[in-house]
Structures are given as structure tokens and as C-alpha cells.
C-alpha positions in Angstrom: 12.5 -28.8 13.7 14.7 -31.1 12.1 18.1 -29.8 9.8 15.8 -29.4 6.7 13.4 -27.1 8.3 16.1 -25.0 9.2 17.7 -25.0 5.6 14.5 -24.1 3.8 14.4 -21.2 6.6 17.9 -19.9 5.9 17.1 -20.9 1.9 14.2 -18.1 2.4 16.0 -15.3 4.1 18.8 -15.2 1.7 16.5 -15.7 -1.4 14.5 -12.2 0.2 11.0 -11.1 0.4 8.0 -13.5 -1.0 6.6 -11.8 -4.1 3.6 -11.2 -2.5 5.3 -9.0 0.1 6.6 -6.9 -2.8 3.5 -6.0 -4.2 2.8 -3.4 -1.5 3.6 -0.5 -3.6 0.5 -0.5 -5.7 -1.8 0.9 -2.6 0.7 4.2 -2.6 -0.2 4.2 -6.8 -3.7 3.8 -5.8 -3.5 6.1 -3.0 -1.4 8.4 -5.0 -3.8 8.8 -8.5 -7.1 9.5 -6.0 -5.5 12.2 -4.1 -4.5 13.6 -7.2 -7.9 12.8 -8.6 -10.1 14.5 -5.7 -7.2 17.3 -5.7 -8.7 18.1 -9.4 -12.6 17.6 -7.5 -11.8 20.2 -5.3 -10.4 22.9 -8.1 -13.7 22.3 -10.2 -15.9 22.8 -7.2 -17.3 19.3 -5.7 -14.9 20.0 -2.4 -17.3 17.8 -0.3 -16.7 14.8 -2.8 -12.9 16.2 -3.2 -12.5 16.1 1.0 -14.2 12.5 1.3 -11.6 11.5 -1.4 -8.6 12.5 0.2 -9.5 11.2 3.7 -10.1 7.7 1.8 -6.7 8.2 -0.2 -5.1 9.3 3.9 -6.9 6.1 5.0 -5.4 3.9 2.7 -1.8 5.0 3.1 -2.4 4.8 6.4 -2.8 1.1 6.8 -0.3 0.4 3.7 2.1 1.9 6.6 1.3 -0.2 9.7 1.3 -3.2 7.0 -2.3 -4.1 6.8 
């Protein structure tokens, strides 16, 4: 590594995280609006389709968490 590989390093960790790390709040809106969505399947009746949904909605936060 030579002195300007370590400036762009320390450039980086004072500017923060890349945009694309930021963006990982839109699974927990996605994740959000189909539990509520298969919360609303359940009270109408479908609960089988209303059950799948929330496991898929549990699934998704899941690996938001452990940063997949």
C-alpha cells in the first residue's frame, strides 16, 4: 500500500457509509407493508395465504439482520 491508498482509506471512513449501504431500510418497508398486508389476509379469512405471508415477511427481516 502506498501513502495514497491509505488516504483514500481514511478519506472513506470519515466521509461514512457508501450510499449503497444505506439503502438497507427499504427491506424493513417491504417487510413491514406485507406483514401488515397478510395481517389484513388473515382478518378476511385466507389465513393459509395470510401465515405464508408473514413467514416470507419473518424471512426477509431476517436476512436484512445478518446483512444479506
Amino acid at each position: 500500500m502506498s501513502v495514497e491508498d491509505d488516504f483514500g482509506l481514511w478519506e472513506r471512513e470519515l466521509r461514512g457509509p457508501a450510499p449503497e449501504e444505506e439503502r438497507g431500510g427499504g427491506m424493513v418497508v417491504v417487510a413491514a407493508g406485507t406483514a401488515a398486508g397478510c395481517v389484513l389476509l388473515i382478518v378476511l379469512g385466507d389465513v393459509r395465504l395470510g401465515v405464508a405471508g408473514l413467514t416470507l415477511a419473518a424471512l426477509i427481516l431476517f436476512l436484512w439482520r445478518i446483512g444479506l
